[in-house]
N, C-alpha and C positions, 0 to 999 in steps of 0.2 A: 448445556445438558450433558452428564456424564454418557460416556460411550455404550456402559451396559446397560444403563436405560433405554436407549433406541434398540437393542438386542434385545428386550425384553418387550417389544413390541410388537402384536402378533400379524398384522396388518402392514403389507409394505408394496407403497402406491410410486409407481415407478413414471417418470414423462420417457417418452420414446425417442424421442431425435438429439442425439448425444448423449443418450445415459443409456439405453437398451440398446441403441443402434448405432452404428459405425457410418454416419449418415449426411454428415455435413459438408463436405467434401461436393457430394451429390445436388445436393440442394444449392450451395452454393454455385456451382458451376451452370445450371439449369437457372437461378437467377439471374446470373449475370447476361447468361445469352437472350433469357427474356427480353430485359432492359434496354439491353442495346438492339434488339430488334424493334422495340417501340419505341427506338428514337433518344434514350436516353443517352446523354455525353459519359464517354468512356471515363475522360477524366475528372469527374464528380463522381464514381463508384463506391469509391474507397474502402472499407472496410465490409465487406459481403456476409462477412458470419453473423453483424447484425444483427441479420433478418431473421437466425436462429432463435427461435422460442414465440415470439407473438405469431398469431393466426394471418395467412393471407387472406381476403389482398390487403388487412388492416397495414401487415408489415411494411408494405409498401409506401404507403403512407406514413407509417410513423417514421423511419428509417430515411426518406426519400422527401417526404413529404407530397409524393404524390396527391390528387384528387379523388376523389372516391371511382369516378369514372375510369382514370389512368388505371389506377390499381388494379379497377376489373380488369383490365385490357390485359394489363401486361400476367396478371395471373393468371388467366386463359391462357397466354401463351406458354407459361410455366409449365401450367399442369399438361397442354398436348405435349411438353417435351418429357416431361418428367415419369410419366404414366407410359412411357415407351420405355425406358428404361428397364422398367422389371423389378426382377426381386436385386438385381445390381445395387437396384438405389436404395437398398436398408437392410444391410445384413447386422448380424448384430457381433459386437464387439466379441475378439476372441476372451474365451471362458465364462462368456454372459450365460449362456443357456447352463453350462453346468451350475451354478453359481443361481441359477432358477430353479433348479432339479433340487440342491442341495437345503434352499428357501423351503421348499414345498416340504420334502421328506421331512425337517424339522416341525413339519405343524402350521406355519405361516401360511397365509393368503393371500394371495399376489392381485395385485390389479397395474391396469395400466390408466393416467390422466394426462392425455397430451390436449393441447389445441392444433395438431396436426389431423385433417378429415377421419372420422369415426373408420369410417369403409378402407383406405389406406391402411390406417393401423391395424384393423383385423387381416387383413389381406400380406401384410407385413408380417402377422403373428404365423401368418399361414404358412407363406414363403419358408419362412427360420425354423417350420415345424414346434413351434412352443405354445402353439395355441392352448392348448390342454394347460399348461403351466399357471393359466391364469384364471381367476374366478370370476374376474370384470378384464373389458377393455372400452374406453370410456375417448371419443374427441370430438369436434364440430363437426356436426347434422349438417350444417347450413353455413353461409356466409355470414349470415347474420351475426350480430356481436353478441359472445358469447366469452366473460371472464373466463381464464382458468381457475379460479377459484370455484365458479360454476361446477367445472367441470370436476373438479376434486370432490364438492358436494352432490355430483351425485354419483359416484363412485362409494362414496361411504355408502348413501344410500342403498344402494343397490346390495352392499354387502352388509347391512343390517351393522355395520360398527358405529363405533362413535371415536372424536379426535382420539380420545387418549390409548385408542387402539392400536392408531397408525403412528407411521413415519414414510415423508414422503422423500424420494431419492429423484434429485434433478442437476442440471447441469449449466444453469441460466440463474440470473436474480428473478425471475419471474419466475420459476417453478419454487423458491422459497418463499417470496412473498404472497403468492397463493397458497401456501400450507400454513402461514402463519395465520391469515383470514380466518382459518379453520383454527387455531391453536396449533397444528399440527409441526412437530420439529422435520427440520430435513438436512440431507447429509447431500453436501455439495460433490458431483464428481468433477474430477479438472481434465478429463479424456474427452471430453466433448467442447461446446462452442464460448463457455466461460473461463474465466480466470480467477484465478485462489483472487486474488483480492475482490473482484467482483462479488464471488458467493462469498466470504465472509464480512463485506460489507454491510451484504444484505442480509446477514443474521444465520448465515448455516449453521448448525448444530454441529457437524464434523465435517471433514473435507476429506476424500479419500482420492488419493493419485494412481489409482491402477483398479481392476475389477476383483482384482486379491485383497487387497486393501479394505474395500468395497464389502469385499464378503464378511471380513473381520471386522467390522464395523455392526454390520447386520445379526450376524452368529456369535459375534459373541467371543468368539475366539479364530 
């Protein structure tokens, strides 16, 4: 899909944990001490960012292969570490909020679709002061299994659009392959927990390497 096609899209559905937020770092480090506090061998970790984009404690399991029970365990210990941290654990990436500001004054409607907890990400929106910026913010109620593509559709919902309004912006093969469920094209960032070839494997519409980039992609110019 041409570039000024997704500029001409008035709807733009953002995932939170490496695309809005400067966030991975945090998470990573919070799961690794989880793990190894439930006992998990240091040298079978290996690659931590992973666990970036699927929902806990599924992550845990798909990544690990943990048991459904493990997963609970060690996500519990996640979240008492993680939830002390603060607004530390997700600030958002330098020139993101302006680059929100500059979305909005254009007309656009911003929403957020992560599978990071619903409460988190409002509270996240709070921290960064951007909450206003956004029309929805949209992630898991519960534990329970909940696709991201769920999650994407009721984010439209909510905002009365339909696909060909949106364009969703993520930083994972799982934030494109849930837009694509939808029809919906996405523009891969490479600042967060993917790599260029990951999102353009999985069919990214664009790939933008910086939150400048990012904006030109969106704007149009």
């Amino acid at each position: 899909m041409a570039e000024k096609d997704l500029a001409a899209r008035s709807v733009v559905l953002f995932d939170f944990d490496g695309t809005l937020a400067d966030s991975v770092g945090a998470i990573v480090s919070t799961a690794r001490t989880a793990l190894l506090a439930n006992g998990f061998p240091e040298e079978d970790l290996g690659d931590l960012t992973r666990l970036v984009g699927p929902p806990f404690p599924h992550a845990f399991s798909l990544v690990y292969g943990l048991s459904e029970e493990a997963a609970a365990r060690v996500t519990a210990t996640y979240r008492s570490i993680y939830l002390k941290i603060g607004r530390d654990a997700w600030p958002l990436f330098d020139d993101m909020a302006e680059l929100l500001e500059r979305l909005r004054a254009s007309g656009r409607r911003l929403g957020v679709a992560s599978s990071k907890r619903q409460g988190m990400i409002r509270q996240a929106l709070a921290d960064n002061k951007v909450t206003e910026l956004f029309d929805v913010a949209f992630g898991k109620v519960t534990d329970e299994a909940e696709s991201k593509a769920h999650i994407i559709g009721r984010a439209l919902e909510a905002l009365v659009a339909t696909p060909a309004d949106a364009v969703m912006v993520g930083d994972r093969h799982y934030d494109v392959e849930a837009a694509a469920a939808h029809g919906i094209p996405c523009v891969g960032v490479l600042f967060g927990g993917g790599t260029e070839r990951e999102l353009a494997d999985a069919g990214a519409s664009a790939l933008a390497g910086s939150v400048e980039e990012l904006g030109r992609v969106l704007l149009g110019a």
